[in-house]
C-alpha positions in Angstrom: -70.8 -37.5 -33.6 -68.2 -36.1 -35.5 -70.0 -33.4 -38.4 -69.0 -34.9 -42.3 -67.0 -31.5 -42.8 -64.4 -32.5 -40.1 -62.6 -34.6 -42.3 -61.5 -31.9 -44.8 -57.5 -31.1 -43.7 -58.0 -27.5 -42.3 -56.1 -26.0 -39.3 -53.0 -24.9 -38.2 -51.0 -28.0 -36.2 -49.9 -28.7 -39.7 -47.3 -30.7 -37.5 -49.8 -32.8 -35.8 -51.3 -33.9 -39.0 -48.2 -35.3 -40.7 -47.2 -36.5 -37.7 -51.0 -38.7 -37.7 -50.4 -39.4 -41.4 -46.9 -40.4 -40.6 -48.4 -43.2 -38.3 -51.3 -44.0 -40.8 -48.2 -44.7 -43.2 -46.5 -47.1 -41.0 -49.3 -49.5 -41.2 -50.0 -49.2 -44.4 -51.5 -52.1 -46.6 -51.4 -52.7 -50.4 -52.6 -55.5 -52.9 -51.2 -57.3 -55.7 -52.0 -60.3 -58.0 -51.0 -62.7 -59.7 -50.4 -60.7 -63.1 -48.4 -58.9 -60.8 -45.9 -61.7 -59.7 -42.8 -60.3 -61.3 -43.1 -56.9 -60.0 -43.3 -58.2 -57.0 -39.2 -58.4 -55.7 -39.3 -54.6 -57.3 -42.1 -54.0 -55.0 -41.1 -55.1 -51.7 -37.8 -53.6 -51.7 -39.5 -50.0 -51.6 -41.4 -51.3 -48.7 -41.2 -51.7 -45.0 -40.5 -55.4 -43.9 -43.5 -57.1 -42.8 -46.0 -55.0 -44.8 -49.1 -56.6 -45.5 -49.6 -57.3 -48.7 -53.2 -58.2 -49.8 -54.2 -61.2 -52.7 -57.9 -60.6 -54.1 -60.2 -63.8 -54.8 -60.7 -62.9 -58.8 -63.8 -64.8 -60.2 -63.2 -68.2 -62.2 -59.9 -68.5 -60.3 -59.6 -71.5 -57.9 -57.7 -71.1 -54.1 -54.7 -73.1 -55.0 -54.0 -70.7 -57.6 -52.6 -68.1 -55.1 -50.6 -70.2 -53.5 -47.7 -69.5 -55.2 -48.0 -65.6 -54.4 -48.4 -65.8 -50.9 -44.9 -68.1 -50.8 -43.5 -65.5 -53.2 -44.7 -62.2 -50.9 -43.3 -64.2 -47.7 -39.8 -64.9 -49.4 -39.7 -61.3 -49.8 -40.4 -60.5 -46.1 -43.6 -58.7 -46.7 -46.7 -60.4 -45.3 -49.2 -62.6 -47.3 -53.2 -61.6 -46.6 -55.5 -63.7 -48.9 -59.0 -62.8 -49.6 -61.8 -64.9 -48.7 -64.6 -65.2 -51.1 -67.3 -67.6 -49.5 -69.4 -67.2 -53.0 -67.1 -68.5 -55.0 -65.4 -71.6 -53.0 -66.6 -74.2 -54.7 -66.6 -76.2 -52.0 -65.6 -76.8 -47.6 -62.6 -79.4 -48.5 -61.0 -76.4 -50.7 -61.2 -73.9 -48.6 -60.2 -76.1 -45.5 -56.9 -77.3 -48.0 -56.3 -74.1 -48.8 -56.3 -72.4 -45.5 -53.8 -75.3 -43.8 -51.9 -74.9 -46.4 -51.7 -71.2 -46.6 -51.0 -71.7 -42.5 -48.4 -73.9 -42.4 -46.2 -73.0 -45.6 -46.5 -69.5 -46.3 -47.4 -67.9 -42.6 -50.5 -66.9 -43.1 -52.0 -65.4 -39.8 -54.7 -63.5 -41.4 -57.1 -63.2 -44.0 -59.9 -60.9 -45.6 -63.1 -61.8 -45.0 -65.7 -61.4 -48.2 -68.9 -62.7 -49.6 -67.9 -62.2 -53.4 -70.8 -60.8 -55.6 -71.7 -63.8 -57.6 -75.6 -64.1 -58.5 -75.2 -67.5 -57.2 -72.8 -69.2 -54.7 -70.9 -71.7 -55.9 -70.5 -74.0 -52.9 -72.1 -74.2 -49.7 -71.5 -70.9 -48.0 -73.5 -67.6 -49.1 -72.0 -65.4 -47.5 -68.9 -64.3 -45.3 -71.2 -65.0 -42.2 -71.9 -68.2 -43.1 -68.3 -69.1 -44.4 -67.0 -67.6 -40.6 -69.6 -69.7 -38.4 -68.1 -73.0 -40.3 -64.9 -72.5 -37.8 -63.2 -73.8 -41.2 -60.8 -70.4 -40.6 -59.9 -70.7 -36.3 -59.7 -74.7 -36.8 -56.9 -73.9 -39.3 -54.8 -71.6 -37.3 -55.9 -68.3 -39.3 -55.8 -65.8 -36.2 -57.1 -62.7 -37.8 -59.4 -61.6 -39.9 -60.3 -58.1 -42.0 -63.8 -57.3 -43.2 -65.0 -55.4 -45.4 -67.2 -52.1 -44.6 -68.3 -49.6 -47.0 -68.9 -45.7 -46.9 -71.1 -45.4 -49.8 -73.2 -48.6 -49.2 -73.1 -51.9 -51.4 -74.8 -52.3 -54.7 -76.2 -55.6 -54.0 -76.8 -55.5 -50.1 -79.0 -53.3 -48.4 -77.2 -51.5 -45.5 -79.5 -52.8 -42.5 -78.4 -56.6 -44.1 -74.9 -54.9 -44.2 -75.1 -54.5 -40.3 -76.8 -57.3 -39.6 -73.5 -59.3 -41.2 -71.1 -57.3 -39.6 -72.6 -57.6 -35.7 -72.4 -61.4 -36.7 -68.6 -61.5 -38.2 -67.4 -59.6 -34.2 -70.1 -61.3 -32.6 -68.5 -65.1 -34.4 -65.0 -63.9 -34.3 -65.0 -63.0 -30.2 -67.0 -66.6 -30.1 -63.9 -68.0 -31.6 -61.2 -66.2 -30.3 -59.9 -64.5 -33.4 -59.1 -60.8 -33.9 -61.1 -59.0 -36.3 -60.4 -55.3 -37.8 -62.4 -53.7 -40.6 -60.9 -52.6 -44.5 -63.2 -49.7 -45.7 -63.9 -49.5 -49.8 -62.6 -46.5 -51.4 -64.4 -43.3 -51.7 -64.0 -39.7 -53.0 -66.7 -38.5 -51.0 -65.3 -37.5 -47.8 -68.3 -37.0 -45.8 -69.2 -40.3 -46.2 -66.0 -41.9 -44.7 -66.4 -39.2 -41.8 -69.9 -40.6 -41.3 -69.1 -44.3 -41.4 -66.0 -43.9 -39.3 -67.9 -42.4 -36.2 -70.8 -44.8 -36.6 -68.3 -47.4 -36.5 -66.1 -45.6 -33.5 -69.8 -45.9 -31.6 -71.0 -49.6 -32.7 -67.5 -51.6 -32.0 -64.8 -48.6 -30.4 -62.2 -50.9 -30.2 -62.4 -52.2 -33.5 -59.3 -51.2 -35.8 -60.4 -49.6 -39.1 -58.0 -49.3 -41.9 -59.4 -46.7 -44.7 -59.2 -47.5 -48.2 -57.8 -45.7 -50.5 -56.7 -45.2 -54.4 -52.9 -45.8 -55.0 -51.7 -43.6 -58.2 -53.7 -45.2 -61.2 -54.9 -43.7 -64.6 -58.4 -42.5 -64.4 -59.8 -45.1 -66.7 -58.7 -47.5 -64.0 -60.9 -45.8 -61.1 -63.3 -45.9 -63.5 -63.9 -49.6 -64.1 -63.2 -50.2 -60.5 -65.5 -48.5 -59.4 -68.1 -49.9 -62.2 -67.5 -53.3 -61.1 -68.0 -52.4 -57.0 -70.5 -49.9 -56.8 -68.8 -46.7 -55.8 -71.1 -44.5 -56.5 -69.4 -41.2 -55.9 -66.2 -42.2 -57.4 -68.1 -43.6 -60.5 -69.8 -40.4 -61.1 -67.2 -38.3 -60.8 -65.4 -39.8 -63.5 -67.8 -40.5 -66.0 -68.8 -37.7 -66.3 -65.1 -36.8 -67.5 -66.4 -38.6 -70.4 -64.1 -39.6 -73.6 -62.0 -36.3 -72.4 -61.0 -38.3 -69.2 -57.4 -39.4 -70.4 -56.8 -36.3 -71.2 -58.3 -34.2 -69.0 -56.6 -35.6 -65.8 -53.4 -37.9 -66.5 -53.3 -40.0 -62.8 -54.9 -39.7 -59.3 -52.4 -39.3 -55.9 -53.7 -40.8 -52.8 -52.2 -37.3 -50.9 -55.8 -35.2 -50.2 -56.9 -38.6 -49.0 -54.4 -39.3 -46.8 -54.0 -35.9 -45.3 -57.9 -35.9 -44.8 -57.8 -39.2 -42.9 -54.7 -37.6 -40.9 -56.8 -35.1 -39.9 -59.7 -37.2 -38.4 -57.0 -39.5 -37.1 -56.0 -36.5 -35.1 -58.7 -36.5 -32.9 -60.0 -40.2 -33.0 -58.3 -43.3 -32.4 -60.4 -45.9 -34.4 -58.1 -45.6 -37.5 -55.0 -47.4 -37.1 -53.7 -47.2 -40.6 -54.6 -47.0 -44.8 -55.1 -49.8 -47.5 -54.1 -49.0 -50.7 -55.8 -50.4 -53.6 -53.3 -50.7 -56.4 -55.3 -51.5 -59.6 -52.5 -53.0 -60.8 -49.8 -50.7 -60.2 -48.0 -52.3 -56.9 -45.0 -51.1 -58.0 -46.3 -47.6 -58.2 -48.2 -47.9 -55.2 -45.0 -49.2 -53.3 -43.5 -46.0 -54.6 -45.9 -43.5 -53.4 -45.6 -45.0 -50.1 -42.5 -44.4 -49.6 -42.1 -41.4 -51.0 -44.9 -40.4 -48.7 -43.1 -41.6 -45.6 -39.9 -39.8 -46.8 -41.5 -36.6 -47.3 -43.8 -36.4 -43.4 
């Protein structure tokens, strides 16, 4: 089992590594929303065609309203991944609409696959398990599906439950011939996306992981991010920055991240590429991307 320390960039094939982060690049992920919709032509021409492009489930907002941004991401070449939330589909007719829907007019293939953290569901799955073992996804066409796996645990689910879920999502996705890859959270604490990467490289070796990661945001942003999802590291980190945080540091860059996931990628094949959470920013996250790219 790869030691925690390993994923710190170190070494001298400084050639190797940007040739690894070069390929973690080239499937690189982002996210937008709908606030975002008229960045979004600014957006796709800094990136590669057929990137995916990610659309969260945001609470008190229905399905249908997305449908409009996955048609707008595929217009623009780029490739429209909806999130999932079972907890807050209301109900199996919207979900089942949405998805066919989402299918037939806008290409979806894939989708990200999430229980949503409300106290109570809303409808009649509780969780992504459940939500999967309907077939409501496969009897659509969807062909793919992400889930989500996290390096620093989950504030509401204990890890063993966290397990537990995931052997069902492979175990439910092989049942119904779909593909399945895993979308870690973001963390700043390395040694806990060293550790989850070899437990998963052990528990499903062929399963792709793509690593999450900060695009270029304002502190203040990580911040209440990382509030609102639990990551505990990156919460701490910050807050104790206190009301000198604007000023102290004035943005984050993804770049120690990626070249520390380069560096594991170097001598592990599990991780196939990075997701970028943009907070916001997609321009600015399409940016650094290519910058990046340019630049290894």
């Amino acid at each position: 089992m790869t030691r925690p320390s390993s994923l710190a960039p170190a070494g001298p094939d400084a050639a190797a590594q940007a040739e690894a982060a070069a390929e973690l690049l080239a499937q690189a992920s982002i996210e937008t929303t709908l606030r975002e919709a008229p960045h979004l032509a600014e957006a796709a021409s800094l990136l590669a065609a057929g990137t995916c492009v990610y659309v969260p489930s945001l609470p008190g907002r229905p399905l249908p309203q997305s449908l409009p941004l996955l048609a707008d991401i595929r217009s623009h070449g780029l490739d429209p991944v909806p999130h999932l939330a079972a907890r807050r589909i209301a109900n199996a007719g919207e979900a089942e609409t949405f998805l066919r829907t989402a299918v037939r007019d806008h290409g979806v293939h894939r989708v990200m696959l999430v229980g949503g953290d409300e106290d109570r569901p809303l409808g009649p799955w509780t969780d992504s398990v459940a939500l999967l073992a309907s077939g409501a996804l496969a009897e659509a066409g969807v062909r793919e599906i992400g889930i989500a796996v996290y390096p620093e645990g989950h504030p509401k689910i204990t890890q063993d439950a966290l397990w537990r879920a995931f052997d069902a999502k492979l175990a439910l996705a092989r049942e119904q011939g779909l593909g399945v890859y895993a979308v870690t959270q973001f963390s700043f604490a390395p040694e806990r996306i060293v550790a989850l990467l070899a437990t998963l490289a052990q528990r499903a070796p062929q399963l792709p992981v793509y690593v999450g990661m900060p695009g270029p945001s304002d502190p203040l942003q990580l911040l209440r991010y990382a509030q609102r999802c639990g990551v505990g590291a990156t919460r701490r980190a910050l807050s104790t920055l206190g009301t000198r945080i604007a000023s102290l540091v004035a943005h984050t860059d993804p770049s120690d991240q990626l070249a520390a996931v380069a560096h594991y990628r170097q001598s592990h094949d599990n991780v196939v590429g990075v997701h970028l959470f943009s907070f916001g920013g997609v321009v600015a996250t399409a940016r650094w991307i290519r910058s990046r790219i340019g630049a290894v």
